[in-house]
N, C-alpha and C positions, 0 to 999 in steps of 0.2 A: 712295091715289094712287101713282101710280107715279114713279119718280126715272129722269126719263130718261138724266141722267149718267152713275147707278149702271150701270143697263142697257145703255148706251151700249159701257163702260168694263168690264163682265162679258162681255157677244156680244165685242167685241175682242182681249180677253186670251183668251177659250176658240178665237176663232176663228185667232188668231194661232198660238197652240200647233200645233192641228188642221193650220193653213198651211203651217208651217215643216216641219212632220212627211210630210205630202205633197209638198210644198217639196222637201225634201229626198229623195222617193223619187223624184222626179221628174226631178232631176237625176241620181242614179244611171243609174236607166232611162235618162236621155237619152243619160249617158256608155257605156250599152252597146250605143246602135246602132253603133258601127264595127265592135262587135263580130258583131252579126247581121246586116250588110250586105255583111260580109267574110266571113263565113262559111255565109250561107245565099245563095242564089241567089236573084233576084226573085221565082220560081214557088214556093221553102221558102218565103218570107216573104208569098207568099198563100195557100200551104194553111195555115199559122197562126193567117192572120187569119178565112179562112173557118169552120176547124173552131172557132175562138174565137167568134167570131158564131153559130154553133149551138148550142155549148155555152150561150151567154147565155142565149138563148132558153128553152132548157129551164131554166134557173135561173129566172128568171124567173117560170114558171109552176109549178117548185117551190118558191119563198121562200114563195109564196102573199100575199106584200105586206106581210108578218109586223113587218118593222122600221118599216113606216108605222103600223101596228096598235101599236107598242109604244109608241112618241113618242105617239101619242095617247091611249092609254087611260091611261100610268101614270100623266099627270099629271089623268084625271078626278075630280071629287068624286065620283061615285059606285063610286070603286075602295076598298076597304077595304083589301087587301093589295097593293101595288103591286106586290111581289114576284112575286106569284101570275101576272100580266100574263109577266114576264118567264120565269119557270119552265114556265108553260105552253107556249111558243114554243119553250125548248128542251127540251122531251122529244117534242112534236109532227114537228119540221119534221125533225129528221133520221130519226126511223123512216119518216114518209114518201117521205122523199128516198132510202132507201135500198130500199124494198121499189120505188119506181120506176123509178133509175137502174139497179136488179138488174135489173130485166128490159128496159128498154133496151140495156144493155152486151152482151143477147144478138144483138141484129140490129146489132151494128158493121160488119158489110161490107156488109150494108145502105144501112147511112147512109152512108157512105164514098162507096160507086159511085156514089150519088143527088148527095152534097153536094163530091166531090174528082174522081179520073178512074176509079178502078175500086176493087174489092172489094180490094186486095193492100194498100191504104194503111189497112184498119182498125186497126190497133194508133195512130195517133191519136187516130182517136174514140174507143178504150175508154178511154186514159188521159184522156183531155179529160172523159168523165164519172166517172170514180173521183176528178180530183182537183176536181170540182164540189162533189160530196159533202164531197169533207174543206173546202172552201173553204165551202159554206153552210153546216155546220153550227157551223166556227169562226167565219164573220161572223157570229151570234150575239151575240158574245161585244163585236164592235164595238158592237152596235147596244145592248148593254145598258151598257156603259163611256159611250158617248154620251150615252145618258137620265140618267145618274149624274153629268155631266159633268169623268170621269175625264181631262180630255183632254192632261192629261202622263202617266196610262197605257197611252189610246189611244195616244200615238207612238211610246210606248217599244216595245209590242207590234209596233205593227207596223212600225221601222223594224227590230230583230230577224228579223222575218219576211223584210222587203226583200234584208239584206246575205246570209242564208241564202240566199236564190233565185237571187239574182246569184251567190256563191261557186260554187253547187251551177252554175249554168248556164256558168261561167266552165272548170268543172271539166269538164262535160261534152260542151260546145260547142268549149274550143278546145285543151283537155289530149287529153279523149280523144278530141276530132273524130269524135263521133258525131253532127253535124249537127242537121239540124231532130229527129231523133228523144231527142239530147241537153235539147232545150230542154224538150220534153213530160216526158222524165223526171224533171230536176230541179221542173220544176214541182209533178209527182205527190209527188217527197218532201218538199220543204216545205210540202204544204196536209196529207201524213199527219203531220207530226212537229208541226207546231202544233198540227193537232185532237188528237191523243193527250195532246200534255203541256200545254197550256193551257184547252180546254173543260173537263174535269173538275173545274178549280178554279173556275170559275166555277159551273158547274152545280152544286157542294155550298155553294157562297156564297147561292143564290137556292133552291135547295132542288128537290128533286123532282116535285113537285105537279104534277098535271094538273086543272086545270077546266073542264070540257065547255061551263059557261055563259061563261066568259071567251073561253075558244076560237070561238064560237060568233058571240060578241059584235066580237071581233075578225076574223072572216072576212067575217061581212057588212060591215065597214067595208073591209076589204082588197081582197075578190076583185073587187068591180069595176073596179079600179085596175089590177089585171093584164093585162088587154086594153088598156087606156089604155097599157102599161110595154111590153106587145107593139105597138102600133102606134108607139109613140117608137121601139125599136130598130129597125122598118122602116124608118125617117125615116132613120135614123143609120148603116143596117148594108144595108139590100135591096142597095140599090147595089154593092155589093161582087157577088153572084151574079150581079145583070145584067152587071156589066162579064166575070165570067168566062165568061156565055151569049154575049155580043156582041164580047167580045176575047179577053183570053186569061187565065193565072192571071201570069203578069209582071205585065200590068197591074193585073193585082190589087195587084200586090207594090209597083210603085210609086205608085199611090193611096193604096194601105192605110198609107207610110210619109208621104207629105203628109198624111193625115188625122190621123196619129197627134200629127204636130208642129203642126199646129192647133188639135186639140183638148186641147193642153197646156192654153190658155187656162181651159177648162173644169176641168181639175184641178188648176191652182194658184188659184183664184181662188173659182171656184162650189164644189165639192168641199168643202174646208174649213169655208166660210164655212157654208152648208145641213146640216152635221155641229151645229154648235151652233145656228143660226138657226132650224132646223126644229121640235126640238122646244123652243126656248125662246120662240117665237112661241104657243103654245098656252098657257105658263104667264102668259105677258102678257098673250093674253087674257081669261083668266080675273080679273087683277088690275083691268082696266080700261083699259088701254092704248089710246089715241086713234090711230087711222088716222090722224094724221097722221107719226106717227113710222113706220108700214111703209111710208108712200110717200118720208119720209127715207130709211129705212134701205136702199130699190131704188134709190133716185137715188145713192149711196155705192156700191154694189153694182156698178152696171152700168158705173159711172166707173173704178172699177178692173177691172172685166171689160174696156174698153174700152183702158184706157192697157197692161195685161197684154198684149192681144191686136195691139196696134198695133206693142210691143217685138219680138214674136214675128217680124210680120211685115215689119218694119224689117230684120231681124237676119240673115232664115232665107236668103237666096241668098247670104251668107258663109258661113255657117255649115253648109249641108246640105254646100256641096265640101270642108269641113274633118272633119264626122263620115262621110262612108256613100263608097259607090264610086262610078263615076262612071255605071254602071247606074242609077243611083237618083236621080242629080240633078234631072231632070225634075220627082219630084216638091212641088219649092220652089213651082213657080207657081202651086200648089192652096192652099198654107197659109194665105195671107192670105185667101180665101175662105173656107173653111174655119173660120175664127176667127170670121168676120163671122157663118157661120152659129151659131156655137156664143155669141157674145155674146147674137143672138136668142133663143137656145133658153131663156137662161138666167133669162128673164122670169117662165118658167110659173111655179114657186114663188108668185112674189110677187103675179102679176095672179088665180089659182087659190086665193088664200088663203079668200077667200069661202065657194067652193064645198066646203075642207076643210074650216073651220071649223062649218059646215053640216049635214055628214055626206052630203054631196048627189053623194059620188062617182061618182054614174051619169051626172052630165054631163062631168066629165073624161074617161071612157071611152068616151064618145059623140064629142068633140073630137077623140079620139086616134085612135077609129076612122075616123073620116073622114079625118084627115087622112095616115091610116096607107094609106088606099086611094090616096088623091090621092096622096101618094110615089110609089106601085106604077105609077099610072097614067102620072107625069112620068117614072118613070124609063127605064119601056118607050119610049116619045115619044120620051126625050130623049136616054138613050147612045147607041142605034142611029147616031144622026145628026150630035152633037156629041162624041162621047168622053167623056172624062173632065172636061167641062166640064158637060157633058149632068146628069151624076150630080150636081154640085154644087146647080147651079139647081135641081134637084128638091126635092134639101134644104131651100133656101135658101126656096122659095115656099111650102111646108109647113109650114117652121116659122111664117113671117108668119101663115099662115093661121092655126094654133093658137094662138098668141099673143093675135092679135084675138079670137079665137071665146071664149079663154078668158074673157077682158078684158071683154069684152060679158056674157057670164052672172055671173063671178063677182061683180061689179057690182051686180046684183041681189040680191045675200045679204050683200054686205058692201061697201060705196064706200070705195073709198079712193082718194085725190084724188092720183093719179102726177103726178110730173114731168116730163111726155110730151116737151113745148118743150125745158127744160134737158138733156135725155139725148141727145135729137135734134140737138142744137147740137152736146155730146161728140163724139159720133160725126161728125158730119158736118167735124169740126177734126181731128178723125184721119185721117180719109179725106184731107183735104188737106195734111197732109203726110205721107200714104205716099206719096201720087202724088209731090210733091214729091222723094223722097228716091229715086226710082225714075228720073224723068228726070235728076236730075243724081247718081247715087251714082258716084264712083270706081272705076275698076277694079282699082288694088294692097289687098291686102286689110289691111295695118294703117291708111293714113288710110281706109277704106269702113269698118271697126269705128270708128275715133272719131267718120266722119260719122256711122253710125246712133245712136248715142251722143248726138251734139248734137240727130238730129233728135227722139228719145223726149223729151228734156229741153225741145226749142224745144214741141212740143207742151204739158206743164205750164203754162210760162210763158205763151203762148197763152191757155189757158183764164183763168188769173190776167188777164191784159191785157184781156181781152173782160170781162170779169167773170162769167164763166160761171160762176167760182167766188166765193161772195158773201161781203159785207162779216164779217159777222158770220163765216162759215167760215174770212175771210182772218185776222181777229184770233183767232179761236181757233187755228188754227195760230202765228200768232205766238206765242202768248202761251205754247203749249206746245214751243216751239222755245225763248224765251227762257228757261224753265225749265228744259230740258234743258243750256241751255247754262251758265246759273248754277250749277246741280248738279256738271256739270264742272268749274268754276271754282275751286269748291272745293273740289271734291276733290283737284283740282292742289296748288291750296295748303298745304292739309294733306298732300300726300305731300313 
């Protein structure tokens, strides 16, 4: 049997760790857009995002799905060496990635004229795939600390990696004001100086080995995921080129920086959380674990994806004229959208658990591809005509659509009884006081920071009042508040 407490109180501490550690990049990152908003022009900070969105892409079909492949097999019974799982992935995926990224780095003014405005701006592209390479073959190294669940190694690694990036970009962006070409480079030195001095310790921890039947075994679980992972980034990225076919690379540059502060949500909240969640769901399954506890542990999930997502966009039309220039303010009005869509997105996991558990990857990539067309299709329809409102809604109905399509099969392979009512409520008490806090927010900006303030908070209380948060939840909270405060208590005392 399984001890839901223990489990409970394992996922929270791994995923805490995980949180705080992205938490905490996340806030850097966010302290250094004054810096790229003041030093790159709208149009710098959409060839960024465009050459970054291509770069993914090609990661993407280079990872080959490797780190979904690792969560899953190292904890099967039928792995003898678990090691072997993870040793095969890294001697595999970076010879691949290097004998392919070698011969694309030779058509960079190729890609360049096709994906920015002409052949003279390839020295992007070539850096953007040199430091792909050093970046997949050091995530590696995440994806095996995770399965190990290192996850006060994991942050350590990588908030090291973080201050490194930022120094170098700090250094090269506003010391040596070498612009958007500064950011590419520092980028390229920190993905070379982690792969050199940190893969090789792991790779002599897990050992050398290649085995062709593991490899083999892990690609058919993988590869059909990668069309599914390619039609998500369509959902999430296409928009960006249509708005540069339909407008301009500015407007690239002020979507690209709304997108970027909506989809914080998604990395302080989902990120984390699916670091330990993912492959600790597999190990529970195997023990016996009752669907009822993953339709708990979504109904917890999306409540904090949802109060994250609401702070965001309570906060953001203070805060965007405090961080970026005044070129850039525009775009606040996208973020709370933005968020809504990235709450959605963050379902798949949990409604798709079925279909992994299953091995039945070929309907995920059938969801993804459709709905990776349906994107394409709204977004064509819909910038033309509405702008940057156009692109959102594109998103925003695709991902519904995935959602449901997933929900509906995964279903089939595995029921698990969500909390569809209670999430629906969540949401729907957010939504009423953003509005709220929109029609009457102040315009001096220190009482507008305490109003957004009360209204994140009036929201909590809300949920508590309605009882959307339930008895049994209200007295466990209690009960673990009154412990903390006793612990206090005394500790006082004895000092």
């Amino acid at each position: 049997m399984v001890d839901f407490g223990r489990e409970f109180r394992t996922l929270l501490r791994h995923a805490a760790t995980y949180g705080l550690g992205d938490m905490l990049s996340r806030i850097v990152g966010f302290l250094m857009i004054p810096v790229y908003t003041h030093y790159l022009k709208t149009a710098d900070y959409g060839i960024n995002e465009l050459v970054g969105l291509s770069i993914e892409v090609i990661g993407i079909i280079l990872s080959l799905g490797i780190a979904g492949a690792i969560y899953r097999f190292y904890y099967d019974k039928e792995t003898e060496d678990p090691n072997l799982v993870v040793s095969t992935a890294f001697v595999g995926v970076p010879i691949v990635g290097f004998a392919v990224l070698g011969a694309l780095s030779l058509f960079s003014g190729e890609l360049a004229a096709w994906i920015l405005e002409g052949r003279d701006q390839w020295i992007y592209i070539f850096f953007g795939l040199c430091t792909l390479w050093f970046n997949g073959t050091f995530h590696l190294v995440y994806a095996y600390l995770r399965v190990k669940e290192r996850s006060v190694t994991y942050v350590i690694v990588s908030l090291a990696k973080l201050v490194t990036a930022l120094s170098l970009n700090i250094f090269f962006i506003v010391v040596l004001e070498w612009g958007l070409l500064g950011l590419f480079t520092s980028n390229l030195i920190t993905a070379g100086l982690f792969c050199v001095f940190v893969f090789p310790r792991y790779l002599k921890e897990v050992g050398h080995k290649f085995s062709f039947a593991i490899a083999k075994k892990m690609l058919r679980f993988s590869l059909p995921i990668i069309p599914a992972n390619l039609a998500s980034l369509a959902v999430n990225s296409s928009d960006r080129y249509f708005v540069k076919a339909f407008l301009s690379l500015s407007d690239v540059g002020v979507y690209a920086l709304g997108y970027k502060l909506g989809v914080v949500v998604f990395h302080l909240v989902r990120v984390p959380f699916m670091q330990i969640w993912e492959p600790r769901r597999y190990a529970l399954y195997r023990q016996g674990a009752p669907v009822e506890m993953y339709a708990r542990v979504a109904t917890y999930f999306i409540g904090l994806m949802i109060f994250v997502a609401l702070g965001i966009s309570v906060f953001v039309q203070d805060v965007i004229r405090i961080i970026s220039a005044q070129e850039y303010w525009g775009a606040a009005a996208y973020v709370p959208a933005v968020a809504l869509c990235y709450v959605v997105y963050a379902m798949d996991q949990h409604v798709a658990f079925g279909i992994l558990i299953k091995n039945r990857t070929e309907y995920w990539t059938y969801v993804n591809l459709v709905m990776g067309a349906l994107n394409l299709f709204l977004n064509l329809l819909l910038i033309r005509e509405y702008r940057l409102w156009g692109a959102v809604a594109a998103t925003f109905l695709s991902l519904v659509f995935k959602i449901a399509a997933l929900h509906i099969i995964g279903k089939r392979f595995l029921r698990i009884p969500f909390e569809w009512l209670r999430m629906g409520l969540i949401l729907l008490v957010s939504v009423v006081v953003y509005f709220v806090s929109i029609l009457i927010h102040p315009s001096s900006l220190i009482p507008s920071l305490l109003f957004d303030s009360a209204m994140v908070l009036a929201f909590l209380c809300l949920l508590w009042i309605l009882g959307i948060i339930r008895r049994d939840e209200k007295e466990s909270f209690l009960n673990v508040a009154k412990g903390v405060l006793r612990r206090k208590s005394v500790e006082a005392i004895q000092n």
